[in-house]
C-alpha positions as CSV (number, residue, x, y, z in Angstrom):
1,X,63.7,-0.4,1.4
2,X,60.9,2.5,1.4
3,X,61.3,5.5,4.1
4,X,59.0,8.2,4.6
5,X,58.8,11.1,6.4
6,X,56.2,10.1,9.4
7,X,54.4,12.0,11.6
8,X,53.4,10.0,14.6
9,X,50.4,10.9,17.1
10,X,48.0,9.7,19.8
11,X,44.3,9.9,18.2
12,X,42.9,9.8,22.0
13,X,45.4,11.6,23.4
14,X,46.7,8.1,25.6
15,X,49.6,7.5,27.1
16,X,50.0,4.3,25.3
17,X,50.2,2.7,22.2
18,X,46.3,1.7,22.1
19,X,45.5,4.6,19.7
20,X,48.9,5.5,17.9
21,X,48.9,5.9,14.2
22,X,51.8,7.0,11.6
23,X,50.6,9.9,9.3
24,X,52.9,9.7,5.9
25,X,52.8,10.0,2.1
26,X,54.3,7.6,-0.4
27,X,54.1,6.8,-4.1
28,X,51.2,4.9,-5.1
29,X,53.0,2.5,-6.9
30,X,55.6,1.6,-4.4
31,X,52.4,1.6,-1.8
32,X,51.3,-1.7,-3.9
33,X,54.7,-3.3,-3.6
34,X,54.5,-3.2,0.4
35,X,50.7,-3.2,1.1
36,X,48.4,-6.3,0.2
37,X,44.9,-5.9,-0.5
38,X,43.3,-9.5,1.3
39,X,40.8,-9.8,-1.6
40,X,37.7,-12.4,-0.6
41,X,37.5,-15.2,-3.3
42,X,34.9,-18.5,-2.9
43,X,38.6,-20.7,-1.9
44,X,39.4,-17.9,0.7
45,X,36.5,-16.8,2.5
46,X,38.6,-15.9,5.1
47,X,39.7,-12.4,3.7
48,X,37.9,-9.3,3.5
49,X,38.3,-7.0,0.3
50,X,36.6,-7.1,-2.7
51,X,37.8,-7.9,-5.8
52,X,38.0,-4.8,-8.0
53,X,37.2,-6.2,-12.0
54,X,39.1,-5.4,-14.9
55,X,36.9,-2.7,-16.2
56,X,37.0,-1.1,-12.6
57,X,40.7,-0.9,-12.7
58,X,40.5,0.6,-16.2
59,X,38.6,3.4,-15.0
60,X,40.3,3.9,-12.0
61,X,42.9,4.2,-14.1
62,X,41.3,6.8,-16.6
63,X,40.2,9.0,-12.9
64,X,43.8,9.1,-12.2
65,X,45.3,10.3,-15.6
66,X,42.6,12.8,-16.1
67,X,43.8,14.2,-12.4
68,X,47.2,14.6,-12.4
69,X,46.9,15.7,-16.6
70,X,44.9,19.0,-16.5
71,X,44.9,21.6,-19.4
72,X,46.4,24.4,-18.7
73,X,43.8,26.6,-17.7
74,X,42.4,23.9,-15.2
75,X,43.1,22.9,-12.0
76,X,44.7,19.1,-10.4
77,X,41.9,17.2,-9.4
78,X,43.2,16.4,-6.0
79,X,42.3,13.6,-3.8
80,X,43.5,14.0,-0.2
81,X,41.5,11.1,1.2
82,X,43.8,9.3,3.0
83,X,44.4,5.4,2.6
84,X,44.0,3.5,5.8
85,X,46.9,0.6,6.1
86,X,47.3,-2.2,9.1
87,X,50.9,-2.8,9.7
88,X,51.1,-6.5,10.6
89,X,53.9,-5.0,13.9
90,X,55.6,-2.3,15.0
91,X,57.7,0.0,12.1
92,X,61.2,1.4,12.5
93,X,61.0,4.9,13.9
94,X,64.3,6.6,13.0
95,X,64.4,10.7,13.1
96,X,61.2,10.8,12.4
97,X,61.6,8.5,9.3
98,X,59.1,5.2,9.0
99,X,60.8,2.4,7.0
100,X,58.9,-0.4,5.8
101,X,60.7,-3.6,5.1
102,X,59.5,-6.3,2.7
103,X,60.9,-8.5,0.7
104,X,58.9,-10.6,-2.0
105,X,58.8,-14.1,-0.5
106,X,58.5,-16.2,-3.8
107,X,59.9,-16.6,-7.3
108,X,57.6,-16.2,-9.9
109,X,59.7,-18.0,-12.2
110,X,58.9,-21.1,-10.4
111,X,56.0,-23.3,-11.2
112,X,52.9,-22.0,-9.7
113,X,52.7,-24.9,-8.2
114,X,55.7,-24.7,-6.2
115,X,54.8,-20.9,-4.8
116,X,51.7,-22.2,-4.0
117,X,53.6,-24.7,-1.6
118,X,56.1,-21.8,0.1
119,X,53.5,-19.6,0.4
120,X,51.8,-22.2,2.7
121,X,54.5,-22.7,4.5
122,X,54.9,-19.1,4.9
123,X,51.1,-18.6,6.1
124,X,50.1,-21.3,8.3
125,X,51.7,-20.7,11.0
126,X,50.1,-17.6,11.8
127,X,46.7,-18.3,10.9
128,X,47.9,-22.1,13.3
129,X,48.6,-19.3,16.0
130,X,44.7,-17.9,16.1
131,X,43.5,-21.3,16.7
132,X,41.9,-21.8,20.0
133,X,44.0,-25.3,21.2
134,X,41.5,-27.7,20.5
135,X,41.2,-26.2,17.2
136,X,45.3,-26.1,16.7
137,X,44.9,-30.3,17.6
138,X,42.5,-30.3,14.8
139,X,44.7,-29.1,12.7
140,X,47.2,-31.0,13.5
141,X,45.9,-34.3,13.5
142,X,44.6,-33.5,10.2
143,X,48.1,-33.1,9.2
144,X,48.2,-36.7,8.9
145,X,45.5,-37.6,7.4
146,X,45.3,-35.2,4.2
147,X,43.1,-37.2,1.8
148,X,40.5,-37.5,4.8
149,X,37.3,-35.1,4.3
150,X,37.7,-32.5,6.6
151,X,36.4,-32.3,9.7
152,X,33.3,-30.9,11.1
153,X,34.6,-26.8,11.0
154,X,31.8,-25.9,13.3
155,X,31.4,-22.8,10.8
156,X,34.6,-21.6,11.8
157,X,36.4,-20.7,8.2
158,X,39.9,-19.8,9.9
159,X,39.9,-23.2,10.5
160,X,39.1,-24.1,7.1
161,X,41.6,-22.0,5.7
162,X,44.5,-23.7,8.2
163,X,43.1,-27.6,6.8
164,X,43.3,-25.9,3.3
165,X,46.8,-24.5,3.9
166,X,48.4,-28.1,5.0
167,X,47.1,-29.6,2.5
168,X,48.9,-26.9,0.0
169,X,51.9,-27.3,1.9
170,X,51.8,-31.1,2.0
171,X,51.3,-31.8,-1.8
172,X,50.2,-29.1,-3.8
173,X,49.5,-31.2,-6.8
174,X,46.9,-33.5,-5.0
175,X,45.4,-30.2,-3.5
176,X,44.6,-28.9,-6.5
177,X,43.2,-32.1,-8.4
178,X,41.3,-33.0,-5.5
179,X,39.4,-29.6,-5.1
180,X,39.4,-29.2,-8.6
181,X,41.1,-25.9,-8.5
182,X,41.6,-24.4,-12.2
183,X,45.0,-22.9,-13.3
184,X,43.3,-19.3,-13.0
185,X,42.2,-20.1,-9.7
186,X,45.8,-21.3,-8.7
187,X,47.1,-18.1,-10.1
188,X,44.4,-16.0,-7.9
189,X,45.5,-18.4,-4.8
190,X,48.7,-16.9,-5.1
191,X,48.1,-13.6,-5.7
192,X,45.9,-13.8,-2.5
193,X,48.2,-16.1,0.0
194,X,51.4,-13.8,-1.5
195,X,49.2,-10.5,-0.7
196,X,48.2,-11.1,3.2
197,X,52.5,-12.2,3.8
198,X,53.4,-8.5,3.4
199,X,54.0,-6.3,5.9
200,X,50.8,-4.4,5.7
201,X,47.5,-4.4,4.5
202,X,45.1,-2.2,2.9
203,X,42.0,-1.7,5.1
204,X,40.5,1.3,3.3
205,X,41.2,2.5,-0.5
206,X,42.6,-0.3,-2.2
207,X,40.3,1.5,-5.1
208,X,42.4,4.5,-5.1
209,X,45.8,2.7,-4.6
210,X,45.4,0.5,-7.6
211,X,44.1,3.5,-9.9
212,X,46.8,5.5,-9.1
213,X,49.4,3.1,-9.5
214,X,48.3,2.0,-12.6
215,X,47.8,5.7,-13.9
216,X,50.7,7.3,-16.4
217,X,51.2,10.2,-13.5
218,X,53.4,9.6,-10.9
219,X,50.6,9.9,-8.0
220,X,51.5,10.5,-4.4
221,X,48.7,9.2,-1.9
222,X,49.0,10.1,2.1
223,X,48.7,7.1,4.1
224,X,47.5,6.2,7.8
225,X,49.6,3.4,9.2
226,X,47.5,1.7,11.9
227,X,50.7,0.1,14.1
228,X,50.8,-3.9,15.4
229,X,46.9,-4.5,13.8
230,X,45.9,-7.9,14.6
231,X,43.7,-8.9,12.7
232,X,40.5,-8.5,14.4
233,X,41.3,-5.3,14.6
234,X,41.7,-5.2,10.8
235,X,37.9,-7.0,10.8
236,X,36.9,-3.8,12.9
237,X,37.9,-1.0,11.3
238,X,36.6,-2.6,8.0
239,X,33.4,-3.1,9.2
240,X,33.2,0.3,11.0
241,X,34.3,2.2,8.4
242,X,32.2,0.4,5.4
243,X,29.3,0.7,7.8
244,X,29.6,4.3,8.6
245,X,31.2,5.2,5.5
246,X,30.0,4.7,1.9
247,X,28.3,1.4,2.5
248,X,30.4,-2.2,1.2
249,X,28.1,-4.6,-0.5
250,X,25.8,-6.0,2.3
251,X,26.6,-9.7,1.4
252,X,30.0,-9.3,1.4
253,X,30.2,-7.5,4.9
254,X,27.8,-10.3,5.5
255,X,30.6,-13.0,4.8
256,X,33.4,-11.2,6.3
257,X,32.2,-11.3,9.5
258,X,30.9,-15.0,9.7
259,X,34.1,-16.5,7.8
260,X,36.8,-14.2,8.3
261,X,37.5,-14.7,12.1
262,X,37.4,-17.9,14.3
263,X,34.4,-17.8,16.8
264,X,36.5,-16.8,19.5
265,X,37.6,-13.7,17.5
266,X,33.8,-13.0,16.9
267,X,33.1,-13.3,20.1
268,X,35.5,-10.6,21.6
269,X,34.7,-8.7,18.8
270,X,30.5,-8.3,19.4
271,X,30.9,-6.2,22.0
272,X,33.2,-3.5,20.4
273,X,30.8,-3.6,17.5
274,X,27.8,-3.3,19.5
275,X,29.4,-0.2,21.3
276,X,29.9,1.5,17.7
277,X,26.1,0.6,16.9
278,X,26.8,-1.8,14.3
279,X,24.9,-5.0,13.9
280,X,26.1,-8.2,13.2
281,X,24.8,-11.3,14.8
282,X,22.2,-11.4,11.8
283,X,25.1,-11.5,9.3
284,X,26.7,-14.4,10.8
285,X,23.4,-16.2,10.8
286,X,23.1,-15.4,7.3
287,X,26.8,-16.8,6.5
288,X,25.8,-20.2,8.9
289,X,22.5,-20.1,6.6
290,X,24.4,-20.4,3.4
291,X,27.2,-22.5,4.2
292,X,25.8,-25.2,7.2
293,X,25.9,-28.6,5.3
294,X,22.9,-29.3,7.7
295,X,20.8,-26.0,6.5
296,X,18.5,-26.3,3.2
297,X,19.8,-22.5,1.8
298,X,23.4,-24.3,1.7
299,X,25.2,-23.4,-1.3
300,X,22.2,-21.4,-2.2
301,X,23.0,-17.8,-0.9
302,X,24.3,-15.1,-3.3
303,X,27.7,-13.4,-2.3
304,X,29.8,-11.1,-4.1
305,X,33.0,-13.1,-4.1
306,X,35.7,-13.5,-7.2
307,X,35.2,-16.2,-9.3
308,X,32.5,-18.7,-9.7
309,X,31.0,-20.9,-6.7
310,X,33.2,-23.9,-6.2
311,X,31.6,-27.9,-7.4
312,X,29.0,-25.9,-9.9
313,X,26.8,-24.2,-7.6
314,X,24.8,-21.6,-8.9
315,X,23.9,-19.0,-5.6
316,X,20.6,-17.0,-6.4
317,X,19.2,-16.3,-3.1
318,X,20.2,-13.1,-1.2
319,X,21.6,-12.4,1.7
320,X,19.0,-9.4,2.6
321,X,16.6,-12.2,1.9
322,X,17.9,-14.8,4.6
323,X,18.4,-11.8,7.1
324,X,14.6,-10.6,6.4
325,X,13.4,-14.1,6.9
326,X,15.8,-14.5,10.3
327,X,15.0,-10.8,11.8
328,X,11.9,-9.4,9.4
329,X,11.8,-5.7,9.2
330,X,10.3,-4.8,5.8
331,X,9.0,-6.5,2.4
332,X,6.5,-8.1,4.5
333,X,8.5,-10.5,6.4
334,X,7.8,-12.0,9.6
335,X,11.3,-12.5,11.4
336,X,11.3,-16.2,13.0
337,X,13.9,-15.3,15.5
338,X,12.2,-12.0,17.2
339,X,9.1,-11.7,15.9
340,X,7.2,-10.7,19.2
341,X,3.7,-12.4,18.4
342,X,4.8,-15.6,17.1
343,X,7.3,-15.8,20.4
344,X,4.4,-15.1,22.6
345,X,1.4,-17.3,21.0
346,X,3.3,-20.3,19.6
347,X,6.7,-20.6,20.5
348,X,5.8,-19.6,24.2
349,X,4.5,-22.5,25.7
350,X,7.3,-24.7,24.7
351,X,10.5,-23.0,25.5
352,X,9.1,-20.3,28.3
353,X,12.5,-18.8,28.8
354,X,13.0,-16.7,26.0
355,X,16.5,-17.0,25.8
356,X,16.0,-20.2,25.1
357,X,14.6,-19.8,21.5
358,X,16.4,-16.6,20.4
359,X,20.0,-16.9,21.7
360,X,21.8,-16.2,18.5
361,X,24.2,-19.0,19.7
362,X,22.8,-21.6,21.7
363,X,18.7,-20.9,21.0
364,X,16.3,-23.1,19.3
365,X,15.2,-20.9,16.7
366,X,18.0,-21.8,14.3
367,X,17.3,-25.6,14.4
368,X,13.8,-25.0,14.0
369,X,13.9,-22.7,11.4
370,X,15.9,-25.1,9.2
371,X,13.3,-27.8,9.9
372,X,10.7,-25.7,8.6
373,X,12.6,-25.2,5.5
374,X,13.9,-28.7,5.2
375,X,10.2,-29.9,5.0
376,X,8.9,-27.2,3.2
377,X,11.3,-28.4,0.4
378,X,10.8,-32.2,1.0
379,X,7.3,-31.8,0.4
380,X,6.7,-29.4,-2.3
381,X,9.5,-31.2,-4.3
382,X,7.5,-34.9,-3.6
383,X,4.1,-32.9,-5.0
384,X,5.6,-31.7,-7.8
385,X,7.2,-35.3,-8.6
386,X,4.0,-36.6,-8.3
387,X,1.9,-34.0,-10.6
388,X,4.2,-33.3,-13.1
389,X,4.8,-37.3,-13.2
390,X,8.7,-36.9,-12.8
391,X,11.0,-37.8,-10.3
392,X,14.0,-35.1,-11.7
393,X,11.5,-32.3,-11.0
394,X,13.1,-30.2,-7.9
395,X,11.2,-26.8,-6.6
396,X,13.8,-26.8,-4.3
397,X,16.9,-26.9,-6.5
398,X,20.0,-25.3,-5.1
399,X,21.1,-24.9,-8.9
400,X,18.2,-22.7,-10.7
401,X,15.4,-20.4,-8.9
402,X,12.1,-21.9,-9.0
403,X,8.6,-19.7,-7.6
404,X,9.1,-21.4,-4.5
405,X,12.3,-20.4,-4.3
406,X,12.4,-16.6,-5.1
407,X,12.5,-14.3,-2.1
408,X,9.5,-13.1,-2.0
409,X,7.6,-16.5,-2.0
410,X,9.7,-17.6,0.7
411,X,9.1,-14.1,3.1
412,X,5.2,-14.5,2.1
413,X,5.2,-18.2,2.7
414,X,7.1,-18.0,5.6
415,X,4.6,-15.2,6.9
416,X,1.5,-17.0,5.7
417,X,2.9,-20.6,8.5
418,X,3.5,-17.9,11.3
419,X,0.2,-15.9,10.8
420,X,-1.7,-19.2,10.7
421,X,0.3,-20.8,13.8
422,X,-0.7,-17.5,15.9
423,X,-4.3,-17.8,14.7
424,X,-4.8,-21.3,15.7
425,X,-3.5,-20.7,19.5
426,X,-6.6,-18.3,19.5
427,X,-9.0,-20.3,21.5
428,X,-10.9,-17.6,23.1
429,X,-14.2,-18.3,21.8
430,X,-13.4,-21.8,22.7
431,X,-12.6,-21.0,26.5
432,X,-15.9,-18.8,26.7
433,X,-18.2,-21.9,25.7
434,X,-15.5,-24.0,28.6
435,X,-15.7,-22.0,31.3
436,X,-20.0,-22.1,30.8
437,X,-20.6,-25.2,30.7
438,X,-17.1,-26.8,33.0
439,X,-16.4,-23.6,35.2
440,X,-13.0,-21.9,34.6
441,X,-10.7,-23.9,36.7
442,X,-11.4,-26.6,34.6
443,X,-11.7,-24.6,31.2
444,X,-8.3,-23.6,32.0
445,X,-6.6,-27.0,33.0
446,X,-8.4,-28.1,29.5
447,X,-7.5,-25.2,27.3
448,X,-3.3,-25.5,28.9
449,X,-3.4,-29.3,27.7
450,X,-4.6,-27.7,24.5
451,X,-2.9,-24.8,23.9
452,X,0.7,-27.6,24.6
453,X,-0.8,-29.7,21.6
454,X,-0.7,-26.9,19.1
455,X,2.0,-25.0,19.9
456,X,5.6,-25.4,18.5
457,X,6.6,-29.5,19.4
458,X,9.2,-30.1,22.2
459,X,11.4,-31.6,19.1
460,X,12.4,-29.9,15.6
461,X,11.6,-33.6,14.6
462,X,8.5,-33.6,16.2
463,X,7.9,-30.1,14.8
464,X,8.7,-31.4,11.1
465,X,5.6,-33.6,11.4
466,X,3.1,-30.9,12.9
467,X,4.5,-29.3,10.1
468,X,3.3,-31.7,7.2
469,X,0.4,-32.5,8.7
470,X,-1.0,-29.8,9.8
471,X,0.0,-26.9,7.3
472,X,1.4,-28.3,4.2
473,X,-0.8,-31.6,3.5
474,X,-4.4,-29.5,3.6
475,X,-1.9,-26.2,2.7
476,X,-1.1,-24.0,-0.3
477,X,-1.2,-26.6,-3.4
478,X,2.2,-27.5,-5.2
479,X,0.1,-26.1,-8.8
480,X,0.3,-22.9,-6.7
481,X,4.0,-23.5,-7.6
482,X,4.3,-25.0,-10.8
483,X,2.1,-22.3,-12.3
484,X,4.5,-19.6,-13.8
485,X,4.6,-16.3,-12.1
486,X,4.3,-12.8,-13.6
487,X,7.8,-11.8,-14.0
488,X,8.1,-10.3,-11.2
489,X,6.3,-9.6,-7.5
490,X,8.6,-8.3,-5.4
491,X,7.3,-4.7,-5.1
492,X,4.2,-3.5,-3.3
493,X,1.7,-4.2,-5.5
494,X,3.1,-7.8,-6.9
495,X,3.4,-8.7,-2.9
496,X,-0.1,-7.7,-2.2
497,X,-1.5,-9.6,-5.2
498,X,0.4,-12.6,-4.6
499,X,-0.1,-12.3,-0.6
500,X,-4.0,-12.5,-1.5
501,X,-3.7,-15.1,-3.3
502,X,-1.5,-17.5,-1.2
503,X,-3.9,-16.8,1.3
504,X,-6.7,-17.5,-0.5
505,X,-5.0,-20.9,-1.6
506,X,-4.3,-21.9,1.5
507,X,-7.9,-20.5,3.3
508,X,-9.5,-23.0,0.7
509,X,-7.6,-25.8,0.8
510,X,-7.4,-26.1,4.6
511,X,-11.5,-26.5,4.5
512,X,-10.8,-29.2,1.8
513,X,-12.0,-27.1,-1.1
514,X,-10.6,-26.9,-4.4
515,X,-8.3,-23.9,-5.3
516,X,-8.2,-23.2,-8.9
517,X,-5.1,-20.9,-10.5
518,X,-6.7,-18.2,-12.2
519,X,-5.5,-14.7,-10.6
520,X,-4.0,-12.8,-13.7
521,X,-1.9,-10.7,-11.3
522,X,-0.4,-13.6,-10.2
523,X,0.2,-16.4,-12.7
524,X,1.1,-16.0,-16.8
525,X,-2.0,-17.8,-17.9
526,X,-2.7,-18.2,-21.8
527,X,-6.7,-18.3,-21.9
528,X,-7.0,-22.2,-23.3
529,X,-5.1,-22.6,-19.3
530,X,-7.9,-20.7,-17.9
């Protein structure tokens, strides 16, 4: 049973046990044996590590020997950085001694199969216990119905996890055929379920734990011991210190938060990580983006998780890429949540309470913004059945990158609908000629009917048709498309080239004249093409 000399203290100075934290040292390799690292994987998105690869671990590794080996006229190369550690409840205090007590809860002897199973057992509970009670009935009822699909999660992957969990617990065997889990992947289910039932977990350094352990010197690391961390809490100082810190891969902070709590955990969460200035309401739209059955990016957002995408998906779309297309702020993108102009002009005189369309929650924008995409991708993938005279042809495909899928055509495209939806509310020149010839109380009554008939529909159904009809049908052609692209666009000069010339596409096209591909900086065109 490890014991370690502790020193205990109040970071805040309290009176209480809201900002205690255990200051020790311990042996690298024993920290592995009591401290799980809860690495992310595509089965468990609930978790929030990374996954460190061999090659990493090998030069971890080679970091560690080379600082606790020097030559003799050479200094240790000494690390003090402390590793940060949740402890899942209180330790045992005694003379100033922290004990840690863990014993390994499976037999690795066993079939995998059959650790799967305990583990389960083991697990559920807890993660049962997080459950708000309609979700713990969910759960529950699903309990016995196994072989059903699951139900609708609501994006909530806690929940996920639980259904996943009873049906390892239930019959491992069918849980496994069924989601067509391979041996590896039963082996890394294990490693992961068997990691998060230890008494602690690794928040910050799992890097520098798992080089040192691994390293032929004996390494000594100090350790903070963050006492009773829930695991929101765990979530929080993650975040926070990734954020603040050397910064995490965005996509997989991006995950964490959308599928690592339940969305009443998020919820009391928000306003802590407001107060430490760190945004996340655009990451959890993100995660929705890439995971809603009902969104068109489903199963198409790049994450950095272990292993490949379940069912044979093949991710290629970023998750900076959905967040510029949600909240804009740089390589030209026009956000279609906040952007201030398209609010005012088109969205305006449908949903007048802003809340209304922005709410990250309960607004508008979300559904809308999938129906744009939705037809976008109906549309261009009919045109392209229809020119290239094959009904296999998808420019939408969620399993290979086409033009119209790369991020910069879907910021530019996305840009180019919102510029021309502002644009055509513009009826000053209209009103003047009005209030001439009708006087201005009628000019206005007129131009309000008006302005209703072109702004954003009272329906995204409704809207889906404006869509088609308006913008796409006399629109940027699907040859505009099919045409391959220079290699690549997505700096300033490939964006201004190909931002000309989707505008000039669609300028043409909407006054029914012919657009012909022919802009070198633009398309790979062999001269017999021209």
């Amino acid at each position: 049973m490890p014991e370690y000399q502790a020193l205990q203290f109040h970071q805040f100075g309290s009176n209480t046990d809201r900002d205690l934290l255990h200051l020790f040292s311990a042996p690298a390799r024993e920290i592995t044996q009591w401290a799980g690292v809860p690495r992310k994987g595509w089965r468990i998105r609930m978790l929030y590590q990374r996954w460190i690869t061999e090659n990493r671990e090998l030069e971890l590794r080679d970091f560690w020997d080379a600082a606790g080996q020097p030559k003799p006229s050479e200094d240790y190369i000494v690390g003090p950085t402390a590793v940060t550690v949740a402890l899942v409840g209180a330790p045992t205090i005694t003379n100033g001694r922290i004990t840690i007590q863990h014993s390994i809860p499976v037999d690795f002897s066993k079939p995998p199969l059959d650790n799967l199973k305990q583990l389960a057992d083991l697990i559920l509970p807890g993660i049962r216990a997080r459950l708000n009670n309609l979700k713990k009935v969910i759960v529950d009822e699903f309990s016995q119905h196994l072989t059903d699909p699951f139900p609708d999660i609501e994006h909530d992957y806690v929940l996920e996890f639980a259904l996943q969990l009873v049906q390892m617990s239930a019959d491992p065997i069918w849980f496994r055929d069924h989601h067509h889990v391979s041996d590896l992947e039963v082996d890394e289910l294990i490693k992961a379920l068997e990691a998060i039932s230890r008494p602690a977990l690794v928040i910050d350094g799992q890097h520098r734990v798992v080089g040192a352990a691994l390293s032929a010197v004996p390494v000594v690391l100090p350790v903070v011991a963050i006492p009773n961390c829930s695991w929101m809490d765990q979530i929080y100082q993650f975040i926070v210190i990734n954020e603040k810190a050397q910064r995490v891969e965005g996509s997989l902070l991006t995950d964490i938060f959308g599928s690592s709590l339940t969305r009443e955990e998020q919820d009391r969460l928000r306003d802590r990580l407001t107060r430490a200035k760190v945004d996340v309401e655009v990451r959890i739209a993100a995660v929705i983006a890439g995971r809603d059955p009902a969104s068109p990016f489903n199963t198409m957002v790049r994450l950095r998780l272990q292993g490949p995408p379940p069912a044979g998906a093949n991710p290629y779309i970023t998750d900076l890429t959905i967040r510029l297309l949600i909240e804009g702020g740089g390589r030209d993108a026009r956000g279609w949540r906040s952007d201030d102009e398209f609010y005012d002009e088109y969205v305006k005189p449908t949903f007048p309470v802003r809340a209304d369309w922005e709410n990250w929650t309960s607004g508008a924008w979300r559904q809308y913004w999938f129906t744009f995409w939705r037809t976008v991708a109906t549309y261009f993938d009919e045109q392209a059945q229809l020119l290239l005279k094959d009904t296999s042809i998808k420019l939408w495909n969620p399993t290979e990158q086409t033009n119209l899928t790369k991020g910069v055509a879907l910021r530019l495209f996305q840009r180019l609908f919102m510029e021309q939806a502002i644009a055509r509310m513009d009826l000053r020149q209209t009103k003047a000629i009005l209030d001439e010839t009708l006087g201005t109380e009628k000019a206005d009554e007129i131009l309000g009917h008006k302005q209703k008939e072109l702004a954003i529909p009272a329906t995204p159904e409704l809207f889906a048709h404006q869509l088609r009809s308006w913008f796409l049908e006399n629109g940027v052609p699907v040859r505009f498309f099919t045409t391959p692209w220079k290699r690549s666009l997505d700096d300033d000069e490939g964006r201004a080239a190909l931002w000309y010339e989707m505008s000039k596409a669609y300028e043409l096209c909407s006054k029914g004249e012919r657009y012909r591909v022919g802009n070198r900086d633009v398309f790979e065109i062999r001269d017999e093409e021209k």
